[in-house]
C-alpha positions as CSV (number, residue, x, y, z in Angstrom):
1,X,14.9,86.4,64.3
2,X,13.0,84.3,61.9
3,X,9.7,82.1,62.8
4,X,10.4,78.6,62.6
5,X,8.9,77.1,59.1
6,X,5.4,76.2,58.8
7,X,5.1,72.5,59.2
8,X,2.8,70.4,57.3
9,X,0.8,67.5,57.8
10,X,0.1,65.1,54.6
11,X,-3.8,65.9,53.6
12,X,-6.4,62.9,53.2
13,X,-7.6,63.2,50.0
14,X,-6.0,64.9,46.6
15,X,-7.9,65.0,43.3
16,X,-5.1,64.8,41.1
17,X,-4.0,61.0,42.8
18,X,-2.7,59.5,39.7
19,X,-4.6,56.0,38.3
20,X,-3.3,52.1,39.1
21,X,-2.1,52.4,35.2
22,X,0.7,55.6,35.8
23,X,3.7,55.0,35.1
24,X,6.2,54.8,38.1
25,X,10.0,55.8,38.2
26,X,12.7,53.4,36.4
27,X,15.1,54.1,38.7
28,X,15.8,53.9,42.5
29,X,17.4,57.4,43.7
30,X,18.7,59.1,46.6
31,X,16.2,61.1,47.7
32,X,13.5,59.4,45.4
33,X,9.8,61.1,45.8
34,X,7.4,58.7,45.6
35,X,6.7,58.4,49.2
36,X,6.1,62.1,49.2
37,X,3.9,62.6,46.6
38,X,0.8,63.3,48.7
39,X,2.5,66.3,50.1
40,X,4.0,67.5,46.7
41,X,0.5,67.5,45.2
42,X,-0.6,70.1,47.2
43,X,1.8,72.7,45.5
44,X,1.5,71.6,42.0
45,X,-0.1,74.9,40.7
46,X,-3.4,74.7,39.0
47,X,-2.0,76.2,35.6
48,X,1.3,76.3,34.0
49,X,3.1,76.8,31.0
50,X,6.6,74.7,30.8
51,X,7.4,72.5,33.5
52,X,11.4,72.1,34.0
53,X,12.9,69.1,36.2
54,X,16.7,70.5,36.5
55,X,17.5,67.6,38.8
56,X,15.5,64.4,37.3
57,X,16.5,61.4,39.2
58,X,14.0,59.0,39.6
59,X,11.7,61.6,37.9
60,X,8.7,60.6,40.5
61,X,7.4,64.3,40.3
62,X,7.2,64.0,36.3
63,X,5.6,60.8,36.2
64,X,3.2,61.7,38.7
65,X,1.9,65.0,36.8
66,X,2.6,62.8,33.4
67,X,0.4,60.2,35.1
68,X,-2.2,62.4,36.0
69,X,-2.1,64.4,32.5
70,X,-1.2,67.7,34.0
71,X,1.7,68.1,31.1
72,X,-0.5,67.6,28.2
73,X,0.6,70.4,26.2
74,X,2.8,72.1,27.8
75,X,6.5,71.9,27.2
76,X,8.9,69.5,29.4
77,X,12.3,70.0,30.4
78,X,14.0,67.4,31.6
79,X,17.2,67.8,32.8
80,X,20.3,66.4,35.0
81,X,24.1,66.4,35.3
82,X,24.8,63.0,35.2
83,X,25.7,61.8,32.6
84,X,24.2,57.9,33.1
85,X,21.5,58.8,34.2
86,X,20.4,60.6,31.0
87,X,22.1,58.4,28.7
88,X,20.4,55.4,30.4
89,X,16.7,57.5,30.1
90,X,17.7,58.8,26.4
91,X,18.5,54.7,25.3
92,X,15.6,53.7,27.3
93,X,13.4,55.8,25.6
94,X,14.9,54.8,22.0
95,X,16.0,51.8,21.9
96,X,12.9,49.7,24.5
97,X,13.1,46.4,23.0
98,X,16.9,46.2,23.1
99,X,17.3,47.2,26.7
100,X,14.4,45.0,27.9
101,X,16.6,42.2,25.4
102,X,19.6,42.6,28.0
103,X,17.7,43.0,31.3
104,X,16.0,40.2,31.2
105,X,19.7,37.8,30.2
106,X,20.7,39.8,33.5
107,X,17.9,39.0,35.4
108,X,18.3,35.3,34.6
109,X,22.4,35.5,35.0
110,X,21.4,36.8,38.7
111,X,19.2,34.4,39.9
112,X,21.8,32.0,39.5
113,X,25.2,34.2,40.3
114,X,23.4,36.8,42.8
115,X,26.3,38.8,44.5
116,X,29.0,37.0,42.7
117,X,27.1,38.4,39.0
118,X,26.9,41.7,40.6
119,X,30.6,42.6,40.9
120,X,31.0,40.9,37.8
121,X,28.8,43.4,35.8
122,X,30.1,46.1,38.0
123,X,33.7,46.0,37.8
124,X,34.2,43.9,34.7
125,X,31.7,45.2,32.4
126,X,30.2,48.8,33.4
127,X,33.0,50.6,34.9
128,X,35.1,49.4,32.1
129,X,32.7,50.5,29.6
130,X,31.7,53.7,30.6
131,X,35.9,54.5,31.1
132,X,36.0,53.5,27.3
133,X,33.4,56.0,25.5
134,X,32.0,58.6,28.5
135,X,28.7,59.5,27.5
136,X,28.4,57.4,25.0
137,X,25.1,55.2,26.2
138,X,23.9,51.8,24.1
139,X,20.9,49.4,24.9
140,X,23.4,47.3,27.2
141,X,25.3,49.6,29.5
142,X,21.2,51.1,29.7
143,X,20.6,48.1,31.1
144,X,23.3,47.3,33.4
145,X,22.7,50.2,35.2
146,X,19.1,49.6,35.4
147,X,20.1,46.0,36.7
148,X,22.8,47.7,39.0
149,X,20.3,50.2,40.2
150,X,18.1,47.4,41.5
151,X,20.3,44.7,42.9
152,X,22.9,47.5,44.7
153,X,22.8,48.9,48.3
154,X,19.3,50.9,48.9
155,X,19.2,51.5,45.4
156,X,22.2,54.1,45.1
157,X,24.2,55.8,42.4
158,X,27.4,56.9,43.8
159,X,30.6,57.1,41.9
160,X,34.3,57.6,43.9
161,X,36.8,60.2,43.0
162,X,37.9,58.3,40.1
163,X,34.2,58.6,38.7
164,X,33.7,55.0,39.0
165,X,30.7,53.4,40.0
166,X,31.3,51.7,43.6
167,X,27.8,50.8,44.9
168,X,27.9,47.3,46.6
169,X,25.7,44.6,46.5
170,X,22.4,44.5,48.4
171,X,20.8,42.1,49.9
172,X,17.4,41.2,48.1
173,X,15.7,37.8,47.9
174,X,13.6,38.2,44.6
175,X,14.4,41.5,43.2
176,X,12.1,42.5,40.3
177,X,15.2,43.5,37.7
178,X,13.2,43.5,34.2
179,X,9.4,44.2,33.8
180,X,8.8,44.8,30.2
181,X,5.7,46.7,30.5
182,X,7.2,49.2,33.2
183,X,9.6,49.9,30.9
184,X,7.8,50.0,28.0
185,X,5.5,52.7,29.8
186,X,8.6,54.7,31.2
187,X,9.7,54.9,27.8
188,X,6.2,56.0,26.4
189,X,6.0,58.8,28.9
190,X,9.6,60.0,28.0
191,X,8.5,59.7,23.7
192,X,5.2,62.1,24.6
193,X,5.0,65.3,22.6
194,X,6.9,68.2,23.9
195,X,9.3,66.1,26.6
196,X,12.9,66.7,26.1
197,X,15.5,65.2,28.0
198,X,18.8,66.7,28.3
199,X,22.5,66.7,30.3
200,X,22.9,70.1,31.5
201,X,23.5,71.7,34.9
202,X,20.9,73.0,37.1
203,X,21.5,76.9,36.1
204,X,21.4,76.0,32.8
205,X,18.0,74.6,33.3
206,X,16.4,77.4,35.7
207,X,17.9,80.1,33.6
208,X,15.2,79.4,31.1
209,X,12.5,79.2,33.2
210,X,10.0,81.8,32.7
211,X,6.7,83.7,33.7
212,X,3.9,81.3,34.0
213,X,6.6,78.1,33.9
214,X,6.5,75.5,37.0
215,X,9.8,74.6,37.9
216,X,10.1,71.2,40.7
217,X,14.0,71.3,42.0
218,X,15.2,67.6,44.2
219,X,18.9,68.4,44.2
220,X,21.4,66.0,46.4
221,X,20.3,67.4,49.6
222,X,22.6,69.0,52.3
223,X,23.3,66.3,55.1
224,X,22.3,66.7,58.2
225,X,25.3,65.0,59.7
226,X,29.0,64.1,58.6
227,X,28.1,60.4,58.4
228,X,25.2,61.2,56.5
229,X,27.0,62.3,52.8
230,X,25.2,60.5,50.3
231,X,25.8,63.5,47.2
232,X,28.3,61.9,45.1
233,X,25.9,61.3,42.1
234,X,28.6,63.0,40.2
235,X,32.3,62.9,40.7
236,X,32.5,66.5,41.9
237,X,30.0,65.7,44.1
238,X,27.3,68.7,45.3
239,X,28.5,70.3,48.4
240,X,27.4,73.9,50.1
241,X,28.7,76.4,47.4
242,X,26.5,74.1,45.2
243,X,23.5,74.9,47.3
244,X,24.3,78.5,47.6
245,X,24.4,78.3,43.5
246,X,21.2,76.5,43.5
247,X,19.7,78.8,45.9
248,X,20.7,82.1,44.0
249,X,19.2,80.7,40.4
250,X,16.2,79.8,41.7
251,X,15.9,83.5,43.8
252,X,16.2,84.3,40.1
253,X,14.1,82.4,38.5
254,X,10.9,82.9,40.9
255,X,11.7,86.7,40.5
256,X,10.9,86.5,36.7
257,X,7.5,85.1,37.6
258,X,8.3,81.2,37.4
259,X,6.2,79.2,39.8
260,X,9.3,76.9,42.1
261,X,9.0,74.4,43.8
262,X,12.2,73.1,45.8
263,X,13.1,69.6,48.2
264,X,15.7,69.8,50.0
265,X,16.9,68.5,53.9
266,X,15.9,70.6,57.3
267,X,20.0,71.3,57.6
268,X,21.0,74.2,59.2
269,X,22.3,76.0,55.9
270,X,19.5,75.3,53.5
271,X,17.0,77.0,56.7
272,X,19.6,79.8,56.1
273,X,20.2,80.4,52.6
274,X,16.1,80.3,51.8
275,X,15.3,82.8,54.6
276,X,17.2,85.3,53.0
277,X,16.3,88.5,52.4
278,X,16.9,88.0,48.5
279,X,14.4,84.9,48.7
280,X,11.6,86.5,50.7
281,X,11.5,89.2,48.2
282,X,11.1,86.5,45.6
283,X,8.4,85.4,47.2
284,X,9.9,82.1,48.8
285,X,8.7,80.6,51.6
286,X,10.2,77.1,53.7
287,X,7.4,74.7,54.6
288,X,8.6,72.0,56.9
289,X,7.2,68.1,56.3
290,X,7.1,64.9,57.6
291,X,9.2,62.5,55.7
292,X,11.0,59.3,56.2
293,X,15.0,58.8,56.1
294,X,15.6,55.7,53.2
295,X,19.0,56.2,53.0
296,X,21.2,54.7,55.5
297,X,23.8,52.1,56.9
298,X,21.4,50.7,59.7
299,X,17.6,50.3,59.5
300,X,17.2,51.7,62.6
301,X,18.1,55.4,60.9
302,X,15.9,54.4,58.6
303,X,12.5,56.3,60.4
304,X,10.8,59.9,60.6
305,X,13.5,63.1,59.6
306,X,12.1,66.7,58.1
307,X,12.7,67.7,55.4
308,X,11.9,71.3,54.1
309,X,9.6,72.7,51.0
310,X,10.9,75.9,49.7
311,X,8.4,77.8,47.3
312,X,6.4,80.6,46.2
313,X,3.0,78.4,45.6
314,X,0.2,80.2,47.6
315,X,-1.1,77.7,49.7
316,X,-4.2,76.6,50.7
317,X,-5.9,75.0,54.4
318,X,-5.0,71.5,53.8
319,X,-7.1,68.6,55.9
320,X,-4.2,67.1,58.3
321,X,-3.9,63.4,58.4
322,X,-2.4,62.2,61.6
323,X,-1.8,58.9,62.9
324,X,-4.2,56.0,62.7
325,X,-5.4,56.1,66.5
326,X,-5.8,60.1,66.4
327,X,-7.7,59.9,63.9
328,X,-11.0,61.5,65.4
329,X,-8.7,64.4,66.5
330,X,-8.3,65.8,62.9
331,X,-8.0,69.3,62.1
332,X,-7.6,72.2,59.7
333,X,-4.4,74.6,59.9
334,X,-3.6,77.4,57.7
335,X,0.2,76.8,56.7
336,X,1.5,80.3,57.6
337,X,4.5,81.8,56.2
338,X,7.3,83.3,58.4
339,X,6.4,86.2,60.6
340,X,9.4,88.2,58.6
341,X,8.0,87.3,54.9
């Protein structure tokens, strides 16, 4: 029998808390970071050579160590499977002036077509060219899917078994759809000396992870429940042999010394496949945390859900932050690894 993971508590204070100037994601994603931060910070290690994002996303985790100017220096490794997502980054970075160009006709097309402009772009104009040249990104299609992104349902990229795009509308008031100067600093932290962004598959990125490299994994996590399948960032989708895959390159890649660091949900199968015997003896540990559920058809789903950390960072005490009117009960608690580590 295996102990139950460790579960941790966010900590107060963090010295590497990024300035009001960082840059912040692009892109709404599935599983986006940014509220998690303040944990993820506490396994960031100290010193590192390369740092390798093989599932990129909204790319919180890089902008937040970019932010704080942990990567200055070291090699970056960008990486992800979708193909839109890292044409729309690659153009963005490129080509700034011409996507900010289109966004903001879009923005003032939607204020006056809302829903009705949505479905237009979506169906008439983005699925229609992406079908025409796949992969092939320019400034506009950039740009729709930015706009897409953040006038669609919570902010998802989904695609159906045809590989179209299928989101539907959501229902904002005022959404912010262009800010130059966000995207002009997106763009700047993508152009920075020694970042490379790529279309590759996650074991094609964690096979080159080596000694001394930090590697942060936030694949399409494992649902917790049938009605809770939100993984179809690609057309194949990302489903349990996928996870098994993930699991065994990364097993591999913290056995050649690479410092991991891995998100995924508190399913059944992911508590499996990381307490292993192949991952203990790389050194893996699962670290349970607080998070909150973004991601689904009723707000009331929307609250508290764990999600699991799965790493071979040594950690440290951390200060526990607990709710508001507890907060004279603090204490410190040594994040312990399983009893069969």
């Amino acid at each position: 029998m295996h102990a139950p993971p460790a579960r941790l508590q966010p900590a107060f204070a963090n010295t590497s808390v990024p300035t009001a100037t960082a840059s912040r994601p692009l892109l709404k994603w599935a599983g986006g970071k940014r509220q998690l931060l303040h944990v993820l910070r506490e396994f960031y290690p100290r010193r590192f050579g390369s740092y390798i994002e093989p599932f990129f996303g909204s790319g919180a985790v890089f902008f937040d160590l970019a932010a704080a100017r942990r990567l200055e220096g070291c090699r970056v490794r960008l990486a992800d499977a979708n193909v839109d997502l890292i044409g729309c980054y690659t153009v963005v970075r490129d080509r700034t002036d011409e996507v900010i160009a289109v966004l903001e006709r879009l923005a003032a097309r939607h204020r006056s077509g809302g829903a009705a402009f949505f479905y237009e772009i979506r169906d008439e104009r983005f699925n229609p060219a992406r079908a025409t040249a796949p992969g092939v990104y320019t400034p506009e299609l950039a740009a729709m899917l930015i706009y897409l992104n953040r006038t669609g349902f919570n902010g998802l990229f989904r695609l159906n078994r045809r590989g179209a795009f299928n989101v539907p509308a959501g229902r904002y008031v005022n959404p912010r759809i262009c800010d130059p100067g966000h995207v002009r600093a997106v763009a700047a932290a993508l152009r920075q000396p020694g970042v490379t962004i790529e279309l590759a598959s996650f074991e094609q990125s964690l096979a080159r992870a080596e000694a001394g490299d930090f590697v942060y994994c936030d694949p399409p996590y494992a649902p917790l429940s049938e009605t809770a399948r939100f993984a179809s960032y690609t057309a194949d989708g990302f489903d349990a042999r996928d996870q098994e895959r993930l699991r065994d390159a990364v097993v591999s890649a913290a056995s050649r010394g690479a410092t991991v660091v891995v998100s995924n949900s508190s399913a059944p199968i992911i508590e499996s496949l990381y307490a292993s015997e192949a991952a203990r003896t790389a050194g893996l540990a699962i670290v349970r945390v607080p998070a909150r559920r973004a991601i689904n058809s009723r707000a009331a789903g929307r609250g508290p859900v764990d999600e699991l950390i799965i790493t071979n960072v040594d950690r440290r005490p951390l200060l526990l932050n607990v709710k508001p009117r507890m907060a004279t009960a603090t204490l410190r608690r040594q994040i312990r690894r399983p009893a069969s580590a």
